[in-house]
C-alpha angles and dihedrals in degrees: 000000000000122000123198131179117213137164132225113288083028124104147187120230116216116192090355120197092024129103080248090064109146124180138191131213122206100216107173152347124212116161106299098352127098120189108205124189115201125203111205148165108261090245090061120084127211126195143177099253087243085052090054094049104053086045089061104046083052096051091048089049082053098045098038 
């Protein structure tokens, strides 16, 4: 796992320079929460990790 520390108006870039380019803005701090803004290609999904989750246990319902 990587951990990086960044501040607001600063961002991480994941696959630069690829059509999977993502990158991630950091918005705003306040206390413990963080507002991120992602910029992605339109085939790659991004989800809160609780979203994911409950995505998966439905396509496995569906699939089981």
């Amino acid at each position: 796992m990587l951990v990086l520390s960044r501040r607001p108006g600063e961002d991480i870039v994941i696959n630069g320079g690829t059509p999977d380019q993502v990158i991630i803005y950091i918005r705003e701090i306040d206390g413990s929460k963080v507002r991120l803004g992602f910029d992605a290609p339109p085939h790659i999904s991004i989800h809160r990790g609780e979203i994911h989750e409950r995505i998966t246990k439905e396509g496995n319902r569906k699939n089981g």
